[in-house]
VOGU-3710 file (C-alpha; in Angstrom, 3 decimals, decimal comma):
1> xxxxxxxxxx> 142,860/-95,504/42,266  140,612/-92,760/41,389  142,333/-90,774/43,685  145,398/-90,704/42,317  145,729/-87,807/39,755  148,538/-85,700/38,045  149,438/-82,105/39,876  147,881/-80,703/36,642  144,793/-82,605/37,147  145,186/-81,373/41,109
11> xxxxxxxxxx> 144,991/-77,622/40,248  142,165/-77,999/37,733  140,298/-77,881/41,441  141,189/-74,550/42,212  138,495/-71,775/41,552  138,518/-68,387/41,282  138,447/-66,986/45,046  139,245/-69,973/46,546  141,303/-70,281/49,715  144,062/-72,916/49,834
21> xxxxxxxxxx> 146,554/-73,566/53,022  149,934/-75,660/52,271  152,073/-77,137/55,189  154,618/-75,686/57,008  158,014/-75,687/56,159  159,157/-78,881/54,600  155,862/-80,187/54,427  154,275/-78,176/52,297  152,800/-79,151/48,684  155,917/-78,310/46,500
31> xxxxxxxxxx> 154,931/-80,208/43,057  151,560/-78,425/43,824  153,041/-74,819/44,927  155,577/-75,358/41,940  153,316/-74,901/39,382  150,459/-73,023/40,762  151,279/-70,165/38,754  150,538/-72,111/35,704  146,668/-71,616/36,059  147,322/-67,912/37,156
41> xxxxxxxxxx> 144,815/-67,302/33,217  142,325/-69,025/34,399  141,776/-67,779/38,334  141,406/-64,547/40,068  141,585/-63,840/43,338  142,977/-67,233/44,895  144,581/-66,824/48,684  147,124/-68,631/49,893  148,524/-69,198/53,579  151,656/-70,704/53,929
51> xxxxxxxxxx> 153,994/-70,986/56,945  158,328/-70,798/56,821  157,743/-71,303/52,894  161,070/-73,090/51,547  160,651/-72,433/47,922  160,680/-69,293/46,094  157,361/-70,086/43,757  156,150/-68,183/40,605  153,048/-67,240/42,132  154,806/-65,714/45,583
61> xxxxxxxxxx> 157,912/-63,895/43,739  156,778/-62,596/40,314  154,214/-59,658/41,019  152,733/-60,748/36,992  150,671/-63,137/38,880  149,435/-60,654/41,837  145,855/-60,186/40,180  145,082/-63,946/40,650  147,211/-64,925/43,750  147,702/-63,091/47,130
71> xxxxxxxxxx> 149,899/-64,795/49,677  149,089/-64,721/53,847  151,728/-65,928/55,677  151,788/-67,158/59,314  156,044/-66,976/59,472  158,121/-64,973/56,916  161,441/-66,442/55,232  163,538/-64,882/52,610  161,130/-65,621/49,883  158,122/-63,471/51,433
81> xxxxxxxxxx> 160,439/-60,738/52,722  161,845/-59,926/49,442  158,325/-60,341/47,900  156,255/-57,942/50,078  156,945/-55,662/48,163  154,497/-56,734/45,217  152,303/-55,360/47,385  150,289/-59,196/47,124  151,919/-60,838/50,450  150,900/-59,706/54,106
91> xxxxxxxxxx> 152,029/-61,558/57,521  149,439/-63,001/59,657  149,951/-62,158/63,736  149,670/-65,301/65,944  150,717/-67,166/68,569  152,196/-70,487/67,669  149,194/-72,294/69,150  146,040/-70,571/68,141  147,196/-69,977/64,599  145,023/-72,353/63,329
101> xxxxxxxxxx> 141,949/-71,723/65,754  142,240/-68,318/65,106  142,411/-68,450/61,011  139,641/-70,933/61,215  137,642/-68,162/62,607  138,340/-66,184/60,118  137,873/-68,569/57,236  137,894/-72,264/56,523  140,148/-73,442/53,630  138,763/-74,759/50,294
111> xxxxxxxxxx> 141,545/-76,479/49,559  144,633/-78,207/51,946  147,730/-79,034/50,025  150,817/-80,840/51,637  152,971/-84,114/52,182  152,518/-87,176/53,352  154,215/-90,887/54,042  153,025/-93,718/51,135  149,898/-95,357/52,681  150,575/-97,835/54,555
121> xxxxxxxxxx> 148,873/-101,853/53,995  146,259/-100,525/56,041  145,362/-97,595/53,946  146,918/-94,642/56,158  149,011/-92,153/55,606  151,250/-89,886/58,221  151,479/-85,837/57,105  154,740/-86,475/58,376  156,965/-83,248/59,091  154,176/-80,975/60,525
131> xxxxxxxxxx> 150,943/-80,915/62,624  151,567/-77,304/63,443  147,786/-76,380/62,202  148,004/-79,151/59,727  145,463/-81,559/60,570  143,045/-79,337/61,728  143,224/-77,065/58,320  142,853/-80,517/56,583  140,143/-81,830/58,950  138,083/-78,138/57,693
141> xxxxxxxxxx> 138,824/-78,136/54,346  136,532/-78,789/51,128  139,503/-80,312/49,294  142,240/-82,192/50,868  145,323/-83,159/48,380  148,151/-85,069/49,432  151,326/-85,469/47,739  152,684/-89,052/48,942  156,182/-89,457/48,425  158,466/-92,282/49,442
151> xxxxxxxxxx> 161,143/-89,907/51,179  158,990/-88,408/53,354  159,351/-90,162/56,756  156,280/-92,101/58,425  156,039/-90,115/61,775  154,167/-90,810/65,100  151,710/-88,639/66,882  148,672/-87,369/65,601  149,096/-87,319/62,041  148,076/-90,144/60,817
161> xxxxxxxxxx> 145,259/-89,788/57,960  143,277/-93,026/56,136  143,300/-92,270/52,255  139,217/-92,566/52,323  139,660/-88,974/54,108  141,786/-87,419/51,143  139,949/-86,077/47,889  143,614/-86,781/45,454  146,467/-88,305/45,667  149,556/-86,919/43,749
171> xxxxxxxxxx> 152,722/-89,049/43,396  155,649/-87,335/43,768  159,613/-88,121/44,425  161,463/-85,522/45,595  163,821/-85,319/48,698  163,086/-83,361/51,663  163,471/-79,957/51,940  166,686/-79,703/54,452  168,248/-76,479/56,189  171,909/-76,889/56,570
181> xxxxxxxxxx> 173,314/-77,053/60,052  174,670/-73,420/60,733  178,218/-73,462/62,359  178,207/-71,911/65,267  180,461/-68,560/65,232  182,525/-67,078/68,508  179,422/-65,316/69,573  177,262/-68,101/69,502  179,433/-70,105/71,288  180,048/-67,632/74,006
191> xxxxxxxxxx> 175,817/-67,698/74,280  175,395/-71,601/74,206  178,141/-72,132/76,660  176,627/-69,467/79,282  172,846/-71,438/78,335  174,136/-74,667/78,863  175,303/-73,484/82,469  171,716/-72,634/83,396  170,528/-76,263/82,101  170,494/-79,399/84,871
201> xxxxxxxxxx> 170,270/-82,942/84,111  166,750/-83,915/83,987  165,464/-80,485/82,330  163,439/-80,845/79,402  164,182/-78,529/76,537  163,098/-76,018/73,614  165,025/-75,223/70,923  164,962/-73,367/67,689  167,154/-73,312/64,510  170,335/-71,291/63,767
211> xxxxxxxxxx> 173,640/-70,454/65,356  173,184/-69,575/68,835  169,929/-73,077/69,533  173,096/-74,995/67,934  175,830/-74,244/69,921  173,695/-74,589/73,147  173,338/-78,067/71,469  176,858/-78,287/70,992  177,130/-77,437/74,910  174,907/-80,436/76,195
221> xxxxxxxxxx> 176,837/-83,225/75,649  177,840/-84,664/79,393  174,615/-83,755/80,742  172,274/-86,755/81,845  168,086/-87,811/81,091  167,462/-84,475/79,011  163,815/-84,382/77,672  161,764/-82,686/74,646  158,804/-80,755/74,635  159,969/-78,166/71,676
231> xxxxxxxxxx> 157,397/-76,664/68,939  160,588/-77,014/66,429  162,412/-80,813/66,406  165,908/-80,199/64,921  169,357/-82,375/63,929  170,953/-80,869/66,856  168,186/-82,450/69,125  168,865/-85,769/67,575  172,413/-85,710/67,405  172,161/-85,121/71,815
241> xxxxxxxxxx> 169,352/-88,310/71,743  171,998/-90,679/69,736  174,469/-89,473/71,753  172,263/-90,249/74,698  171,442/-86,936/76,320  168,142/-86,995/75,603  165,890/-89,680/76,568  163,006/-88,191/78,559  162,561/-90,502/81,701  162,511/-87,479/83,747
251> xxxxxxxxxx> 159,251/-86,039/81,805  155,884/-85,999/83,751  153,734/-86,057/80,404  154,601/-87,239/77,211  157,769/-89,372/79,232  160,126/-90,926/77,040  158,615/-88,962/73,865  160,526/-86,561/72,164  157,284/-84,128/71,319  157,415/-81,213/68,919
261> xxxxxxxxxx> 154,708/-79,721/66,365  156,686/-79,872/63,170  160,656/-81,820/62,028  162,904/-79,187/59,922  166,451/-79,880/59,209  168,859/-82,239/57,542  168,199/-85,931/56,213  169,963/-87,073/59,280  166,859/-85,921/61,549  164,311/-87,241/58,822
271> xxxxxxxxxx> 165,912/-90,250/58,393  165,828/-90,439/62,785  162,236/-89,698/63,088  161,081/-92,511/60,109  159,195/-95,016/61,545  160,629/-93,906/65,262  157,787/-94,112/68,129  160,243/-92,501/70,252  159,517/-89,401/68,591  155,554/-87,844/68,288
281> xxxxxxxxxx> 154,369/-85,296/66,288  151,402/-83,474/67,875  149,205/-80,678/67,269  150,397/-77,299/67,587  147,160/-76,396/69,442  148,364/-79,259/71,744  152,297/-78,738/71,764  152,677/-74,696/71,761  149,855/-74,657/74,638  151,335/-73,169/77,383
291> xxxxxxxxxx> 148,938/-75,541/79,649  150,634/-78,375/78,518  154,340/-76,901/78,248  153,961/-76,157/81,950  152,783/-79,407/83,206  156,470/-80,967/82,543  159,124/-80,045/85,312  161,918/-77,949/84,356  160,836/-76,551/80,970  163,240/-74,741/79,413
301> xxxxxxxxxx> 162,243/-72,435/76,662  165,079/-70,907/74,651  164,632/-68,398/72,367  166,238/-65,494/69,997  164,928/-61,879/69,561  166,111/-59,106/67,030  166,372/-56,457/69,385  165,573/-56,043/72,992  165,060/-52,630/74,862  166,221/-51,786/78,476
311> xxxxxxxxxx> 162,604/-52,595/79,509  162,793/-55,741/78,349  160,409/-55,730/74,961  161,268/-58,091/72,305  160,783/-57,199/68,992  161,751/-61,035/67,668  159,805/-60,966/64,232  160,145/-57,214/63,052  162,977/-54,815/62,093  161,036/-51,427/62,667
321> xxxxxxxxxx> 157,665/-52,003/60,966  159,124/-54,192/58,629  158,197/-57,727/59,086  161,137/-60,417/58,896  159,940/-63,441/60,350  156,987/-64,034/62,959  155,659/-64,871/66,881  156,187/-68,479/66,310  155,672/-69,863/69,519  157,884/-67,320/71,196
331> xxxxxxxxxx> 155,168/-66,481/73,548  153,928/-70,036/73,896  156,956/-71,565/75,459  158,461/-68,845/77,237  154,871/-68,460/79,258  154,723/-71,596/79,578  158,277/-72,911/80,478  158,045/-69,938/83,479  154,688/-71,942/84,931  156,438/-74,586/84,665
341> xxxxxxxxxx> 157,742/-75,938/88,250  161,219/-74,950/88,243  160,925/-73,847/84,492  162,921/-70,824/83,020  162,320/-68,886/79,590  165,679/-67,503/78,266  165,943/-64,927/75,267  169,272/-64,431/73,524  170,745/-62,278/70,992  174,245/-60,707/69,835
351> xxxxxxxxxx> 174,908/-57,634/71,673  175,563/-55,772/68,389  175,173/-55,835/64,166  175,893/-54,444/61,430  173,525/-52,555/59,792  173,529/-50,156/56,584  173,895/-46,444/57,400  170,963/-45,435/55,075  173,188/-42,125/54,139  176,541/-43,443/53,327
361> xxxxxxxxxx> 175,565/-47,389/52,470  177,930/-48,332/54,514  177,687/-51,301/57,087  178,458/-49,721/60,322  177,854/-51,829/64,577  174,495/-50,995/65,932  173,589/-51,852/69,364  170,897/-54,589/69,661  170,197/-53,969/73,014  168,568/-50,061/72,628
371> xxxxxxxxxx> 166,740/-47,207/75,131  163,768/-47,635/72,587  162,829/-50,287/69,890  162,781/-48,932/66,216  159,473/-47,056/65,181  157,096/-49,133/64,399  158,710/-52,459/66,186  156,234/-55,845/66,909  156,773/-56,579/70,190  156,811/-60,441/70,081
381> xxxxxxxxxx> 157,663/-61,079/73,956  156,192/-58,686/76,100  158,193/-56,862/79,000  156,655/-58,745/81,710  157,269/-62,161/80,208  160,983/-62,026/79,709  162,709/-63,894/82,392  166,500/-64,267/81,248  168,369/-62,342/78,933  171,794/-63,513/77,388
391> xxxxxxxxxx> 174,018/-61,582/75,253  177,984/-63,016/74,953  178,709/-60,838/77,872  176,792/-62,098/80,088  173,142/-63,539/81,005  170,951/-61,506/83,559  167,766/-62,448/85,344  164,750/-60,102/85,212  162,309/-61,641/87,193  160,882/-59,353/89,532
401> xxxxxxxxxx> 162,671/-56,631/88,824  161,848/-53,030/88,163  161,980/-50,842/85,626  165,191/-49,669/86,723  166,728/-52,896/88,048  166,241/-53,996/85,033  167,590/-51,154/82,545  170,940/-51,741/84,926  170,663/-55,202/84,103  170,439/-55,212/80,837
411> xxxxxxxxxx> 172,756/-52,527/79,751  175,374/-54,920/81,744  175,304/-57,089/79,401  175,337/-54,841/76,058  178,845/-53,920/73,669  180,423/-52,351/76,495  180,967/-49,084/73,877  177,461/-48,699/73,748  176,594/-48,832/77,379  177,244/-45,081/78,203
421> xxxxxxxxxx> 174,968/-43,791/75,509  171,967/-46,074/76,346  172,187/-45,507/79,793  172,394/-41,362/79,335  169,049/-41,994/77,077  167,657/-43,789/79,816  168,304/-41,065/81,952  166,440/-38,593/79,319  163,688/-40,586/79,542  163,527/-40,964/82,754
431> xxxxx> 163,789/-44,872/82,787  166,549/-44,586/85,191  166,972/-41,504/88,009  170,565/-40,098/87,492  172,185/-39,645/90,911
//
């Protein structure tokens, strides 16, 4: 029971210059990360790492607190986008699956903060929604403190912890953090329907969050033995396993498991994954690997970027130099779903959007698929590992192709009143020879 302490009693640990890492998503420390800000008078100089952060904290938002807390984030959401600016928050580059190894490298955390299950009548407890870097941040940590609450589902995999490994205990009752299913618009529709083509029964699949992973969802239902091997586990995936898509006999590791590195999405999914050993949360370092994404048959990797040029770059994570979300495990699982045998990688994005014309303010179409990516760009998926491309007019394969095959290509399947003026710049630059 001495454990067990109050989250004002839990940040009396932190020190000036300590390092604390929360969990991803919805399973990070939110009592904890609530009122952090509270001891901002008594600390200087205390780092933070978070990862898809769901609430917009004191500490992260109001720049007041930027002498005594400076935020490192491995995946940007709203809440770190509009608070860059404070000139306190900066985005860490990674792949998906050496994010922790990597930071580690850097620097071991003093201090872990995040969810987990009630213990159990043998004394464990699961971390529940995330092992993305999770377990091994808590395994290197000075200070591990848990926040047990009684809504947060008991998952599989390898995140079970016994309470003689955690420093405090904080009870807590709050629901799960949930993301809203997004309805699928025309354009995402168009995209999940020409997707779903390209999947066979048998393939096992990766999916993301948002309109376009949802309506290829949407597009599954009357295929057969669909399996799992995804870094994000979402409702849509669940929804296709009650419905009995997805049951992953046809998997060569991990068979009958649906496997993914973290759970984000409605209380329908948490409420599936509770106490369900068909479904296993496993490291990151494990899941994201493309080793291991490649050793199931007919991977599937679908992704979305933010802009794509005629070479194929994908800037996924940055408008310009301006960071908007992160790598994820872009890289991970389109590498590794193209070693797969039989595997394809497919990137997809809306032909155009609309953007603010900096000198009139108004909201005018921009092409998405450009001759060059913005000044400045991140390219998250590298030219030579893009294998599909779909836009809603039209997917096209670049494997193997050349420079030029592929600028054709992929102007084919741009806003057809943008196709003339990228292909002219692409003669300009000599990407294409003008005949």
């Amino acid at each position: 029971m001495a454990k067990y302490v109050s989250v004002n009693e839990a940040l009396g640990v932190v020190k000036s210059g300590d390092y604390i890492v929360t969990g991803l998503g919805s399973a990070e420390g939110r009592e904890f990360m609530t009122n952090l800000h509270t001891i901002a008078d008594k600390v200087k100089g205390v780092l933070v790492s978070n990862c898809l952060p769901m609430g917009a904290y004191e500490f992260i938002v109001n720049p007041e607190y930027k002498e005594s807390f400076t935020t490192e984030g491995w995946f940007y959401t709203p809440v770190l986008r509009k608070a860059h600016k404070n000139g306190n928050i900066s985005f860490i580059p990674n792949h998906l699956h050496l994010a922790a190894k990597k930071r580690l490298f850097f620097r071991e955390p003093d201090i872990y903060v995040g969810i987990a299950s009630m213990p159990d009548k043998h004394g464990y407890v699961s971390i529940s929604l995330s092992n993305t870097y999770e377990m091994q941040m808590i395994k290197a940590a000075k200070t591990v403190i848990l926040e047990i609450n009684p809504n947060a589902p008991r998952t599989f995999g390898d995140v079970q912890l016994h309470v003689n490994d955690v420093d405090y205990l904080v009870e807590v009752d709050y629901p799960m953090p949930e993301i809203a299913d997004a309805v699928p618009n025309e354009k995402d529709l168009a995209i999940g329907k020409l997707i779903a083509e390209m999947i066979n029964d048998g393939d096992c699949i990766q999916l993301g969050i948002g309109g376009i992973p949802n309506a290829v969802a949407a597009s599954l239902y009357g295929k057969k033995n669909l399996g799992v091997h995804t870094e994000m586990l979402t409702t849509g995936m669940v929804q296709l396993a009650k419905a009995g898509v997805i049951n992953g006999k046809c998997k060569q590791i991990n068979n009958g498991k649906m496997v993914a590195a973290f759970a984000m999405g409605t209380k329908e999914l948490y409420d599936f994954i509770d106490d369900n050993p068909a479904v296993e949360i496993l490291d990151g370092g494990y899941v994201n690997d493309p080793y291991t994404i490649m050793q199931n048959d007919n991977q599937v990797s679908i992704n979305t970027t933010l802009e794509v040029d005629i070479t194929g770059q994908c800037a996924s994570e940055s408008i310009g130099s301006v960071q908007f979300s992160g790598t994820g495990g872009q890289s991970d699982t389109a590498v590794g779903a193209q070693k797969s045998k039989n595997g394809r990688s497919i990137i997809a994005l809306y032909s155009t959007a609309m953007v603010k014309d900096p000198a009139t303010g108004e909201r005018v179409e921009t092409s998405k698929i450009v001759c060059q990516l913005k000044a400045g760009a991140a390219v998250s998926l590298s030219r030579n590992d893009v294998d599909y491309l779909v836009t809603e007019y039209g997917c096209v394969s670049l494997r193997g192709t050349s420079l030029a095959e592929r600028a054709e290509r992929i102007i084919s399947v741009a806003h057809p009143k943008f196709r003339d003026q990228i292909r002219e710049e692409a003669y300009a630059l000599g990407i294409i020879a003008k005949r």
